[in-house]
FIVO-560066 format. One line per 5 residues: number of its first residue (from 1); their letters; for each residue z, y, x of C-alpha. Coordinates in pm, 1 decimal. Last residue first. Layout:
BEGIN
NUM = A = Z Y X; ...
END
This chain:
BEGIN
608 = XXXXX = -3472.1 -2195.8 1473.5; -3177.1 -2029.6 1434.6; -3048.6 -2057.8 1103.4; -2829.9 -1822.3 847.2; -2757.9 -1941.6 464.6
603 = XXXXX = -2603.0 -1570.5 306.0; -2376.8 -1584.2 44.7; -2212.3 -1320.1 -168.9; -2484.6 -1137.5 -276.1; -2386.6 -876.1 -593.4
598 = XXXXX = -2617.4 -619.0 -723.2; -2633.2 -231.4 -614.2; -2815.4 25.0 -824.2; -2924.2 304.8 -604.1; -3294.0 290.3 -735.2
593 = XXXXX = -3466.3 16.3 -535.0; -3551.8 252.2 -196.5; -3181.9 435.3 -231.0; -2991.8 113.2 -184.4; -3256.7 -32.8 135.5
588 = XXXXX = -3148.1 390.6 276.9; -2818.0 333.0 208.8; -2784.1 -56.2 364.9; -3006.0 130.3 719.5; -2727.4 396.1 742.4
583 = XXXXX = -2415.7 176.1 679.0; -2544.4 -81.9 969.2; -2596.7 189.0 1159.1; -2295.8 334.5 1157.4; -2152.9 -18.5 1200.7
578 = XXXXX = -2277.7 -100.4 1511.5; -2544.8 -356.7 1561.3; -2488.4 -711.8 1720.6; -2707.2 -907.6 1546.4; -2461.4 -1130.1 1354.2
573 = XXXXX = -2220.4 -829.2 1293.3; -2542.7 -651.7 1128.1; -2591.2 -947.4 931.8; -2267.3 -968.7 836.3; -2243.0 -600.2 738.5
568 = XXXXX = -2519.4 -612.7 505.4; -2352.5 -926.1 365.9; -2095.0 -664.7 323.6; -2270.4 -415.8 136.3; -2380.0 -663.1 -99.1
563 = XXXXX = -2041.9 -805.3 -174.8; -1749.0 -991.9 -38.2; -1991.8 -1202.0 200.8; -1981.5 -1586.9 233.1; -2169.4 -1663.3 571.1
558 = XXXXX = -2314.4 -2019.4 519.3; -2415.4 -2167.5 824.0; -2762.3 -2358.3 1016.0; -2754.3 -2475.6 1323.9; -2567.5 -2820.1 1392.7
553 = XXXXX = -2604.1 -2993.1 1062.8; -2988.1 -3098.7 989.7; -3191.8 -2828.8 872.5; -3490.6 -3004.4 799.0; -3359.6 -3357.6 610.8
548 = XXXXX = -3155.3 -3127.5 409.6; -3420.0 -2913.8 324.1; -3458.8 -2972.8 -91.8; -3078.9 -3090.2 -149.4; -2893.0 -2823.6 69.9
543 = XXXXX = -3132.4 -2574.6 -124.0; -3047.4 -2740.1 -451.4; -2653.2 -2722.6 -372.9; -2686.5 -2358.0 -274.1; -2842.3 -2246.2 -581.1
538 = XXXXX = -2611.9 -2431.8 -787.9; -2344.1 -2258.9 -630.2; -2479.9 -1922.8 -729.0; -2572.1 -1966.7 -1036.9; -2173.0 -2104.4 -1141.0
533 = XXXXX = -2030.5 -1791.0 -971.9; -2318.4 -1547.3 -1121.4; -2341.4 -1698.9 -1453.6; -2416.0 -1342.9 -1651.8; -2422.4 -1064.8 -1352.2
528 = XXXXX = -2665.8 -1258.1 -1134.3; -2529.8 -1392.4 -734.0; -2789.7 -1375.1 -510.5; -2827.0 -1561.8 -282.9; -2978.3 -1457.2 53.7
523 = XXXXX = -3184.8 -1663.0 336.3; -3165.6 -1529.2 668.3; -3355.5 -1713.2 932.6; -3334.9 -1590.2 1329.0; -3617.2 -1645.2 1544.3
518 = XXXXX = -3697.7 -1821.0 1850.5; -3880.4 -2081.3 1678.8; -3966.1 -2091.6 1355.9; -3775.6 -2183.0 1049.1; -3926.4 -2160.9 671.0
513 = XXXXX = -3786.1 -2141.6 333.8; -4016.6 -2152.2 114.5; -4288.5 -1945.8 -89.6; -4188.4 -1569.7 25.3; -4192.2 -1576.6 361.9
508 = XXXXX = -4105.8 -1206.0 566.0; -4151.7 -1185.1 904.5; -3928.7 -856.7 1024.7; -3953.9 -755.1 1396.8; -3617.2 -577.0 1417.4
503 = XXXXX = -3536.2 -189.0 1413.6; -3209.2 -227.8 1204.1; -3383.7 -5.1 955.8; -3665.7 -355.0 882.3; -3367.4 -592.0 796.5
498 = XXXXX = -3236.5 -322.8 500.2; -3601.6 -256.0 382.1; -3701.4 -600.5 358.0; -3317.1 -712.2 203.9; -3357.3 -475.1 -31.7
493 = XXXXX = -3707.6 -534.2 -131.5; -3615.8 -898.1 -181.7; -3345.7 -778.6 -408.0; -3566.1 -575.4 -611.4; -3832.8 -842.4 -659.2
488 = XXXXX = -3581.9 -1138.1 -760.4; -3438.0 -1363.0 -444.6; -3471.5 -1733.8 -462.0; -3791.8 -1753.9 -278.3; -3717.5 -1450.7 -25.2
483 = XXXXX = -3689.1 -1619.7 268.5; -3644.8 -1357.1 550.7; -3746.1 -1439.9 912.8; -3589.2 -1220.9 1172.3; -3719.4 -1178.6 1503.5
478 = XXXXX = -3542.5 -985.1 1845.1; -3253.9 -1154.4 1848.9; -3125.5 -959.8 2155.6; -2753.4 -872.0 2016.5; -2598.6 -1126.3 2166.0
473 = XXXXX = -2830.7 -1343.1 2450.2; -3133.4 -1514.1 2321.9; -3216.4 -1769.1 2106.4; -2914.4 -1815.2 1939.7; -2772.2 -2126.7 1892.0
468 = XXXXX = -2452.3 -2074.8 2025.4; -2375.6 -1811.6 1855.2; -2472.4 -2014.7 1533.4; -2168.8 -2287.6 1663.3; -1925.8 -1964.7 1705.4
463 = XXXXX = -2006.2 -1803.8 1351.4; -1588.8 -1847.6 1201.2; -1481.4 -1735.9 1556.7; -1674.7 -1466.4 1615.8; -1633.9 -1332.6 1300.5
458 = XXXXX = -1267.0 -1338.2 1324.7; -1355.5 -1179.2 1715.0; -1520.4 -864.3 1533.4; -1308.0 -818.8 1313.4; -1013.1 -849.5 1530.7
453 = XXXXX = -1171.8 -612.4 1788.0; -1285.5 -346.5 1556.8; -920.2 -358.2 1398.1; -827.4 -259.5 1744.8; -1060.4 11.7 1796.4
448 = XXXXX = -979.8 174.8 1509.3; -605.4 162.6 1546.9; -711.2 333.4 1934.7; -906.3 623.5 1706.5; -643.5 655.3 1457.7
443 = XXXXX = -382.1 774.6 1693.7; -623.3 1086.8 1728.6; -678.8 1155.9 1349.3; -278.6 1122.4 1289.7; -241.1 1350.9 1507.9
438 = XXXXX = -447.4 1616.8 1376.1; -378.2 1461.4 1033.8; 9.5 1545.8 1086.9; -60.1 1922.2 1229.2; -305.5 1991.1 961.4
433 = XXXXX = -39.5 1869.7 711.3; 257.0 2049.8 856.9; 42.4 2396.4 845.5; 11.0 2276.0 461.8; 341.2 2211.9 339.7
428 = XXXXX = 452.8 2543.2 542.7; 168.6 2746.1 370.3; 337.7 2509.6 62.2; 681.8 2653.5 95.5; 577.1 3019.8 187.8
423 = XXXXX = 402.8 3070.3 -154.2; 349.1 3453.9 -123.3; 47.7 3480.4 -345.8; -141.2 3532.1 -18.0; -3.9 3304.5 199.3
418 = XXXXX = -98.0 3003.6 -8.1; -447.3 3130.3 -17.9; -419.2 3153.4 382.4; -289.3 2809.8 406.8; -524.2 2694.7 152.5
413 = XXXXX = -817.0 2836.5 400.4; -691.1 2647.7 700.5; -740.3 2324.3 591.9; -532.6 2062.4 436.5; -741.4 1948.9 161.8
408 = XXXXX = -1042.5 1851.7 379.9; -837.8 1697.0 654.0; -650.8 1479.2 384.3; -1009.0 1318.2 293.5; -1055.6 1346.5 668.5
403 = XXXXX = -761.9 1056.1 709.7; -916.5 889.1 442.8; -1258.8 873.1 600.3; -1122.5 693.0 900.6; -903.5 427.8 766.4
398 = XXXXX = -1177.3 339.0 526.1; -1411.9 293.6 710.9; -1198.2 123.2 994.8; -1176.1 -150.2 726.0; -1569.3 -124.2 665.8
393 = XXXXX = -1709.3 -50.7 305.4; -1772.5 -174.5 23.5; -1515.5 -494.0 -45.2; -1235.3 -389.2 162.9; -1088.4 -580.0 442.0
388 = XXXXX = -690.9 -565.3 463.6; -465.4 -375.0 681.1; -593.5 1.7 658.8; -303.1 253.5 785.9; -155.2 528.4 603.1
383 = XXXXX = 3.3 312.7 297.3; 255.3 256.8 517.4; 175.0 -192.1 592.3; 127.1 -42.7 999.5; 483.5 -153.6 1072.9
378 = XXXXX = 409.3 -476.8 895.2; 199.8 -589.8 1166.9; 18.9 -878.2 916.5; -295.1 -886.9 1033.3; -676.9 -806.0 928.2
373 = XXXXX = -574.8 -953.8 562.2; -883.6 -1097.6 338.6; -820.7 -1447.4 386.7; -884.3 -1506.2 9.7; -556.8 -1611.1 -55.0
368 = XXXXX = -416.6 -1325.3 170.9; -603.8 -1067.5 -21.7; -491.6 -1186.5 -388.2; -125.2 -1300.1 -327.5; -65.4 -890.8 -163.1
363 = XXXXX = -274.1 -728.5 -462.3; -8.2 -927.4 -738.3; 255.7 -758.2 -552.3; 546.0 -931.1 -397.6; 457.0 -856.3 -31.7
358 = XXXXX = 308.6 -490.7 -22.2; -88.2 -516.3 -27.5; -170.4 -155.3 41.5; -422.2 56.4 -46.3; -525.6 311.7 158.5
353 = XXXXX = -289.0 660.4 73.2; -451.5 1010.0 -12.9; -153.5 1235.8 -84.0; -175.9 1552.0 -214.3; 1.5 1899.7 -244.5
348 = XXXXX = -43.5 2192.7 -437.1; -331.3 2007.9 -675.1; -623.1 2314.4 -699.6; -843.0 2137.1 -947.6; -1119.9 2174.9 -731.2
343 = XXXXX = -911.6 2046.0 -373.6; -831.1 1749.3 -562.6; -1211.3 1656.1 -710.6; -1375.2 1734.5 -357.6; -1113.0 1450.0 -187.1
338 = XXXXX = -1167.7 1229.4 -455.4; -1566.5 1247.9 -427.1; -1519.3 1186.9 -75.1; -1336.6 852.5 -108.5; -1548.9 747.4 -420.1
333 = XXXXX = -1793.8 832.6 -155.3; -1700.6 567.5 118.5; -1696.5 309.2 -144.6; -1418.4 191.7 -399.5; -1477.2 -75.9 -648.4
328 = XXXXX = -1293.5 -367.2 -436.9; -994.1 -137.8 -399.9; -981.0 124.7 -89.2; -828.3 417.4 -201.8; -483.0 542.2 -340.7
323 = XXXXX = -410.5 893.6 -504.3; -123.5 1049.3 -519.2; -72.4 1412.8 -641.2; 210.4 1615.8 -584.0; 234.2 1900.8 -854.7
318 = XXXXX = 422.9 2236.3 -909.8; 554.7 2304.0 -1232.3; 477.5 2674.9 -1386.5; 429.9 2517.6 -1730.3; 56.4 2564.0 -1733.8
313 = XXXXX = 54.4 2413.2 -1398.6; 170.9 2106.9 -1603.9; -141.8 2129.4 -1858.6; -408.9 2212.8 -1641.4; -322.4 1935.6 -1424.9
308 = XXXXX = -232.6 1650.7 -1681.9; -580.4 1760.4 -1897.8; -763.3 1629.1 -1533.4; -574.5 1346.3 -1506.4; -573.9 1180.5 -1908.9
303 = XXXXX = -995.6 1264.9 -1897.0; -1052.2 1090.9 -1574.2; -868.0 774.8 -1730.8; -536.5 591.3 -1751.4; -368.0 234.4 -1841.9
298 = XXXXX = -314.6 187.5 -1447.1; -428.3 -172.4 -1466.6; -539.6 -119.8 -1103.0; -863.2 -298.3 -1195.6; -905.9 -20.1 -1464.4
293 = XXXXX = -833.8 284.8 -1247.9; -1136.7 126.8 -983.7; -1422.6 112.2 -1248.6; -1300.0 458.8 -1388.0; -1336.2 570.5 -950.6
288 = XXXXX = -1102.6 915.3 -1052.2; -823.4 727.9 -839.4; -432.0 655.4 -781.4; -346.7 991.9 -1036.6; 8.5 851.7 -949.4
283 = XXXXX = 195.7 1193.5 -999.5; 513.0 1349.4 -813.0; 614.3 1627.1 -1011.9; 766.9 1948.5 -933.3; 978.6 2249.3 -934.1
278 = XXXXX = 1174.5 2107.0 -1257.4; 1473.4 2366.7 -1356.7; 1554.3 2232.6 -1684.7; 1303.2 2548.3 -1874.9; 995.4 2383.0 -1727.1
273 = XXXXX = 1085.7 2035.4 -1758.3; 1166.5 2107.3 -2187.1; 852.9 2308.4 -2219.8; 659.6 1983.7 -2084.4; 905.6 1747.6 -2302.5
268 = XXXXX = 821.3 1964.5 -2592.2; 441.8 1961.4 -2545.5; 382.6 1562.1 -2451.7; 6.0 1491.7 -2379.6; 124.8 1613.3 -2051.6
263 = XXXXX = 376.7 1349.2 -1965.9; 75.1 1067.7 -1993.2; -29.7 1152.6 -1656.7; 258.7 949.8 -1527.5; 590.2 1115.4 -1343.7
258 = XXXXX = 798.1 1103.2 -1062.4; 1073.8 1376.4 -1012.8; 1169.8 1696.9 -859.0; 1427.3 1948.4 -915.9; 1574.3 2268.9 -868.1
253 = XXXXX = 1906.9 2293.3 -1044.9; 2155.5 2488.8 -1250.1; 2330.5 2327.6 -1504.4; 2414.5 2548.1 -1788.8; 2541.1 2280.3 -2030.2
248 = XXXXX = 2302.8 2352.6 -2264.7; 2001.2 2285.0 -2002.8; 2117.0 2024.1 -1885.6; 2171.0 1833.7 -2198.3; 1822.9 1974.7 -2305.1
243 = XXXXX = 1679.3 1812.1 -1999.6; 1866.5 1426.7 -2047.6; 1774.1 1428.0 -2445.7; 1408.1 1522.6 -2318.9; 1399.1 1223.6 -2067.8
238 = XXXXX = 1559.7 988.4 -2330.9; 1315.7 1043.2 -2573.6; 1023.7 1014.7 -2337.9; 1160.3 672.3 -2246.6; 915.9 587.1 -1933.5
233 = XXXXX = 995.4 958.5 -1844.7; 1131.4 940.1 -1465.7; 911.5 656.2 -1384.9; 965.3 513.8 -1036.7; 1357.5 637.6 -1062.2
228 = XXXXX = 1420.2 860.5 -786.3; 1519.9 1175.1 -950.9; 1490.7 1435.1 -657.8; 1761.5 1690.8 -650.0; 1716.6 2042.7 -439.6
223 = XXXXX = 1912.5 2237.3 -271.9; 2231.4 2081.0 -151.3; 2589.6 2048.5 -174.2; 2568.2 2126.7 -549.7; 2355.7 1837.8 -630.7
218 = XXXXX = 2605.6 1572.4 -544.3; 2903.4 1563.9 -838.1; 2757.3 1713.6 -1104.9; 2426.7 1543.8 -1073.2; 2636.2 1188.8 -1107.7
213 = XXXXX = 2820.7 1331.8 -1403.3; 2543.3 1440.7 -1591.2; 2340.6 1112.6 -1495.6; 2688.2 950.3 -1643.0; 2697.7 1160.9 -1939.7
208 = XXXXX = 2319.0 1079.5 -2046.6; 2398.5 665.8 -1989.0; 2216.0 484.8 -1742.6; 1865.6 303.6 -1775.2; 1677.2 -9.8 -1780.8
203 = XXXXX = 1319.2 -26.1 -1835.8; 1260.5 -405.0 -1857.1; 953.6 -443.8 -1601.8; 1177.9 -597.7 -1340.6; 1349.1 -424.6 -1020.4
198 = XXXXX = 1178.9 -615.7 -761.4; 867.1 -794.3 -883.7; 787.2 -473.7 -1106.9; 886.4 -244.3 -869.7; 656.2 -349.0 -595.0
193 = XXXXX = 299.3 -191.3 -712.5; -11.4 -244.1 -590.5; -101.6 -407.6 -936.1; 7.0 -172.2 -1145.5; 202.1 -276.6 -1417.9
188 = XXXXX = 370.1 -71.3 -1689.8; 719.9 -98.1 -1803.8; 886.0 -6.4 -1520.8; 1246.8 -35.1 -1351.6; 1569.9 99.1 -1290.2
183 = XXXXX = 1698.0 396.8 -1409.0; 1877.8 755.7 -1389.8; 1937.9 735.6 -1017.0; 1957.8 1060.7 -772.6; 1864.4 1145.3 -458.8
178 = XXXXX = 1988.2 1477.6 -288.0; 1756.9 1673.4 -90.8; 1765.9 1889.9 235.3; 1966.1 1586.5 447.3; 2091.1 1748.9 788.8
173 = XXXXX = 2432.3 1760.7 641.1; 2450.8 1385.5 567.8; 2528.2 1348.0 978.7; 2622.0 967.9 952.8; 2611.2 872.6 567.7
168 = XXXXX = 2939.3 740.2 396.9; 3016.0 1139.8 250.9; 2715.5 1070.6 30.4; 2902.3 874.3 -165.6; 2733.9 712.2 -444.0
163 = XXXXX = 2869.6 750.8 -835.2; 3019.0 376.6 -895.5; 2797.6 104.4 -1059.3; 2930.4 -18.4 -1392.0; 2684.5 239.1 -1532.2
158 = XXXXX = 2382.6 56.7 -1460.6; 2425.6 -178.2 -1736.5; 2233.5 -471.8 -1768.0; 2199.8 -619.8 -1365.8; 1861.1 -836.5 -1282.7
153 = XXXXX = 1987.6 -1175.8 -1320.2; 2006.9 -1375.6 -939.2; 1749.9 -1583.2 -824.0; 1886.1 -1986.0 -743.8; 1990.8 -2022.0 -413.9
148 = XXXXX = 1743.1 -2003.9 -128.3; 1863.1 -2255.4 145.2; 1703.8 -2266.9 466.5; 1787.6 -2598.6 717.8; 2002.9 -2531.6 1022.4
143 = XXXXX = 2172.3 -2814.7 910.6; 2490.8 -2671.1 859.4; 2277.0 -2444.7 643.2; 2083.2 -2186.1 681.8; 2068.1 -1845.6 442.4
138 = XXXXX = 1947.9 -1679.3 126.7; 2118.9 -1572.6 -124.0; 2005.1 -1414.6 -481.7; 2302.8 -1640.3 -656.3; 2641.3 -1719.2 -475.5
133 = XXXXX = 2704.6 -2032.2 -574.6; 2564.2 -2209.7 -263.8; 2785.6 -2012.3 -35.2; 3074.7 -2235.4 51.7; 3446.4 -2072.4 97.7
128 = XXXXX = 3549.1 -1930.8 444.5; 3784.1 -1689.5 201.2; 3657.3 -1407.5 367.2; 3276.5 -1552.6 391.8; 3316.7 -1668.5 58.9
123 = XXXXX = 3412.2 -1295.3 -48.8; 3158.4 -1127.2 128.2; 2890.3 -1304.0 -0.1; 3037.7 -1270.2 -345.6; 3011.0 -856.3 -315.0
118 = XXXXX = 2665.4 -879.9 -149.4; 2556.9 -1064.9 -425.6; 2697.0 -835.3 -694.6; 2516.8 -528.5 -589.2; 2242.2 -668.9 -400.9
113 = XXXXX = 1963.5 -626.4 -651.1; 1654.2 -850.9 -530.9; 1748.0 -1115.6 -252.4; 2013.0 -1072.3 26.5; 1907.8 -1256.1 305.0
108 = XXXXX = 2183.5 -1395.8 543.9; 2199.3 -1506.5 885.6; 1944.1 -1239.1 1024.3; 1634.8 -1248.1 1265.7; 1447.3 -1554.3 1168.1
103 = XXXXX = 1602.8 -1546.5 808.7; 1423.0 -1244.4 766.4; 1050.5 -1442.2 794.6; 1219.2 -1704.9 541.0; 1329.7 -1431.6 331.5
98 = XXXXX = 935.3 -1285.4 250.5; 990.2 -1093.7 -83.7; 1331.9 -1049.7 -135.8; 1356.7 -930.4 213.8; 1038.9 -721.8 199.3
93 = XXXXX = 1235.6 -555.8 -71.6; 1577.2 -439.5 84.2; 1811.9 -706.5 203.7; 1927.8 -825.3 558.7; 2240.5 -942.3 629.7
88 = XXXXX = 2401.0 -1015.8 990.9; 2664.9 -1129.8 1169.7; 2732.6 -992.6 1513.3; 2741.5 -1221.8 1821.5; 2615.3 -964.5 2061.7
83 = XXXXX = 2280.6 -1117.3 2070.9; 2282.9 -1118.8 1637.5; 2345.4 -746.7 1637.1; 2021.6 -634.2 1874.9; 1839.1 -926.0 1720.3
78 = XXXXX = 1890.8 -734.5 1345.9; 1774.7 -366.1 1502.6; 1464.2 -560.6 1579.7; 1437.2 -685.2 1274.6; 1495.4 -370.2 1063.0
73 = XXXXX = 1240.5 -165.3 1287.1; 995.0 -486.8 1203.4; 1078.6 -439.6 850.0; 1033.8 -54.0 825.1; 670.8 -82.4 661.8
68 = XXXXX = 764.3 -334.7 437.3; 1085.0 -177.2 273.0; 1377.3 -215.4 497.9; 1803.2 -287.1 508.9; 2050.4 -405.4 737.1
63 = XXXXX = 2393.6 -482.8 647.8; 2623.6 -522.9 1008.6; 2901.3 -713.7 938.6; 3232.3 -724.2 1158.8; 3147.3 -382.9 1316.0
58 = XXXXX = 3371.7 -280.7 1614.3; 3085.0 -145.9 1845.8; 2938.1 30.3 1526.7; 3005.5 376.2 1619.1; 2870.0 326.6 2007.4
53 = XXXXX = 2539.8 328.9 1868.8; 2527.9 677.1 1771.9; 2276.4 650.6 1525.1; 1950.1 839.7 1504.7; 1969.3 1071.1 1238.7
48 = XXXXX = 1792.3 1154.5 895.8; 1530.5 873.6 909.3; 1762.9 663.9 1085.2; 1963.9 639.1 763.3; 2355.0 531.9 906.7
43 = XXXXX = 2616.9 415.6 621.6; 2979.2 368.3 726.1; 3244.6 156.5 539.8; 3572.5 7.7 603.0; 3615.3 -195.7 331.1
38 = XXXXX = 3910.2 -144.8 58.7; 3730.8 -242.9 -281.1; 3640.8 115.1 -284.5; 3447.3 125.7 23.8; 3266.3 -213.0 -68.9
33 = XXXXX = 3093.6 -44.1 -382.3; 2983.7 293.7 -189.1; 2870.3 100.4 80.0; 2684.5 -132.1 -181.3; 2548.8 265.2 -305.5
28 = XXXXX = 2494.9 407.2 23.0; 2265.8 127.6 75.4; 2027.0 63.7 -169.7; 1993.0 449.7 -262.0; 1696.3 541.7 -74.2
23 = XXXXX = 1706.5 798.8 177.8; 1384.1 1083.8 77.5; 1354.7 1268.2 370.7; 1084.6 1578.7 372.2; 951.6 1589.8 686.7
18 = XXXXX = 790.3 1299.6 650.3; 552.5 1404.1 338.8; 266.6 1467.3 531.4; 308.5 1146.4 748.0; 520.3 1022.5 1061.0
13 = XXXXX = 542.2 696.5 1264.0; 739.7 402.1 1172.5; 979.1 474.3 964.9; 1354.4 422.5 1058.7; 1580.6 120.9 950.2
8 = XXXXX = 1869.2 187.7 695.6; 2165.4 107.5 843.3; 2475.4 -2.9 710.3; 2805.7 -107.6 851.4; 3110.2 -330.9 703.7
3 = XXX = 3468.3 -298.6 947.3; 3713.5 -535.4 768.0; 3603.2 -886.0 782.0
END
């Protein structure tokens, strides 16, 4: 094998921050590694230019890589090889993740770091030696049967890696920003987060001189140098040895990098950004919801963001705030709230992104072991499209009123204040954003509608022998009974309130539970905040006990709910009322007891 190609596959529609490409390093660097062991090497990022397809006619390997969102780009780019009797390799993180899904479109997975591995692979495949030695592989057999060999060491010392060629990239010229490597990993651990399962939570990092060396050799063929390490100052000490050797060497760059709130609380390393050249910083603020910052293990709070702000645009550095919505403490106005909080503390730039359970993460195992994921079209796993169902509010929801979240910062008015103090950049940042959530606000009305239908049909599906059942045809129940026996005063006038704004007869019995005819029987548990999982159950199993003989097996079923609002939800899917209504009748029932929510996650339904 002589002729080795890359491609990076293409994103799959486009965001705020699109215009601004960001190529990751993955493959540029193994090209960079297999050009000077005497490869023939080219490197094509779709995201900077479409490839002329005719350039890798005489490829012997084709090396394909993706993140979650590009995987079904990368596979259908893989088939396209694999018909013409090209081999291929697929690596990247959803890889390393989910290889048995690759190894349907490629012959060979390349798991975690594939800077050695893709080196041996090469080698055995030269040499037509076996593969099982070669650790962080994945392929078939003789047998056809998958093999995963044994994970490979995460590498010690990035320095051993060459500086990347940029030259290896098809039409480089049209890039506007350099990325550059100073480490590898993080020592925190968000939940939503990749990097950890990928790249370890051992921070490791390259020398001073060879970051020097590395800037020295790129950044002067373009404008502007974005460090793409996930946490830029995880060694503060390092950071500020890394500025003040660019600074005493004269260096002269713009840069950008990602940073925690926790960079503020730092003076000398804010005075030492400033004076280095830094233009920006890319912040995971990820929510202002206290309940919500503490399930994402972020290790921050409202008090660490807000001094961040003032503190950084005290130092002239421009910020790009991220925030990401949707966890199991998030409603529609922790949304809103964010929105207003942003636009107050006048960020330059935001992103609002739904949560996102990337394979790998600890947030991916959780929502598809509770059954939680809509579907699994990875093109639409972005961050910019809602794939899972939240806790408090609808899926579409979600998708909706983050999309106007961004609406509300990107108006018309910051364009004009950015106008007026003469910052052209982020008027442009800005007329770009309208543009993107004008669009983005008109795809998502067909997206909507389809994760309507899949809800809707899931719940079809998991209800069907109540459906049958029903007195009348969907959406015509007409009578609802509500046993409140094992509910407490507050959460029976819930339920009253909440059954009698969906504009149905309401009988309410409050001794026993009771079935009449023609009439639909909800009966709630209630799940208390001391023994609520063990309560629960045991409420179930005595009410199984005391009316078995009545209920019999063939009408009555247990809809588990993730929380109040969405045994709300359930009901209202059960009775064939839309959603906006649903949400206006479950506020009004919340406002009549006080606001304060408690937890039902079962609800017994029978048609008498």
């Amino acid at each position: 094998m002589k002729n080795i190609y890359f491609i990076e596959a293409k994103s799959p529609g486009a965001h705020i921050f699109s215009r601004t490409t960001l190529p990751r390093l993955g493959s540029i660097l193994l090209g960079t590694i297999l050009k000077d062991k005497g490869y023939n090497i080219k490197v094509f990022i779709e995201d900077i230019a479409t490839p002329a397809w005719n350039l890798l006619d005489d490829a012997d390997l084709v090396c394909i890589s993706s993140i979650t969102a590009t995987a079904n780009r990368a596979f259908q780019i893989a088939e396209k090889f694999k018909k013409s009797g090209v081999p291929v390799v697929l690596g990247g993180p959803h890889s390393t993740f989910l290889p048995d899904e690759s190894l349907q479109f490629a012959d060979y997975v390349v798991r975690g770091e594939g800077e050695e591995t893709l080196v041996e692979l090469l080698d055995c495949l030269n040499a037509n030696n076996p593969l099982d030695s070669i650790r962080g592989l994945s392929y078939r057999n003789e047998k056809n049967e998958i093999v995963h060999n044994p994970d490979r060491e995460l590498i010690q010392d990035l320095n051993d890696a060459p500086i990347p060629d940029f030259n290896l990239v098809y039409r480089w010229e049209k890039a506007r920003t350099v990325p550059v490597a100073t480490s590898r990993g993080c020592p925190f651990g968000c939940r939503f987060c990749s990097v950890i399962p990928m790249f370890g939570r051992k921070y490791r990092f390259k020398s001073i001189e060879r970051v020097i060396e590395e800037i020295q050799a790129t950044a002067p063929k373009k404008g502007h140098v974005f460090f793409i390490d996930d946490n830029f100052a995880a060694n503060k000490n390092r950071t500020k040895e890394l500025l003040r050797t660019i600074i005493q060497r004269n260096i002269k760059i713009e840069w950008s990098a990602q940073v925690r709130t926790d960079v503020a609380k730092d003076p000398e390393l804010m005075r030492l950004m400033e004076k280095a050249g830094c233009f920006a910083v890319f912040i995971g603020f990820e929510s202002i919801n206290p309940r919500t910052l503490a399930l994402y293990n972020k290790g921050q709070g409202i008090a660490d963001i807000e001094n961040s702000i003032r503190i950084v645009k005290q130092h002239n550095i421009r910020i790009h705030g991220m925030f990401v919505l949707g966890s199991d403490t998030d409603d529609i106005q922790t949304i809103r709230d964010t929105a207003t909080f942003a636009k107050k503390l006048n960020i330059d730039s935001i992103q609002f992104m739904v949560l996102t359970p990337l394979p790998g993460t600890p947030v991916f195992d959780d929502l598809k072991n509770s059954g939680r994921l809509i579907h699994t079209d990875w093109s639409k796993y972005d961050a910019h499209h809602t794939v899972f169902e939240p806790s408090l509010m609808t899926a579409y929801e979600l998708h909706v009123e983050t999309l106007k979240a961004m609406g509300k910062f990107y108006s018309w008015g910051a364009v004009l204040r950015n106008l007026g103090r003469f910052d052209f950049f982020y008027a442009v940042v800005g007329l770009y954003g309208i543009r993107s959530i004008k669009k983005a606000l008109s795809d998502a009305r067909n997206y909507v509608e389809q994760l309507r239908d899949l809800i809707t049909n899931e719940f079809d599906r998991k209800t069907e022998r109540l459906r049958q059942m029903l007195p009348h045809k969907k959406g015509e129940v007409k009578k609802i009974i509500l046993n409140t026996a094992s509910l407490e005063n507050k959460e029976s006038a819930f339920f009253s309130e909440f059954l009698r704004n969906l504009d149905k007869k309401l009988v309410i019995s409050k001794e026993k539970f009771s079935v009449r005819k023609n009439a639909l029987s909800i009966t709630p548990f209630v799940e208390h905040i001391k023994d609520r999982h063990e309560k629960s159950r045991q409420q179930l199993a005595d009410f199984y006990e005391k009316y078995k003989d009545s209920l019999g097996s063939s009408n009555v079923i247990d809809i588990e709910s993730l929380s109040l609002y969405k045994a709300c939800f359930n009901i209202g899917m059960l009775l064939d009322v839309n959603a906006k209504k649903v949400r206006k009748a479950y506020e009004r029932a919340l406002k009549s007891i006080g606001g304060n929510a408690f937890e039902c996650h079962h609800l017994l339904v029978m048609v008498g």
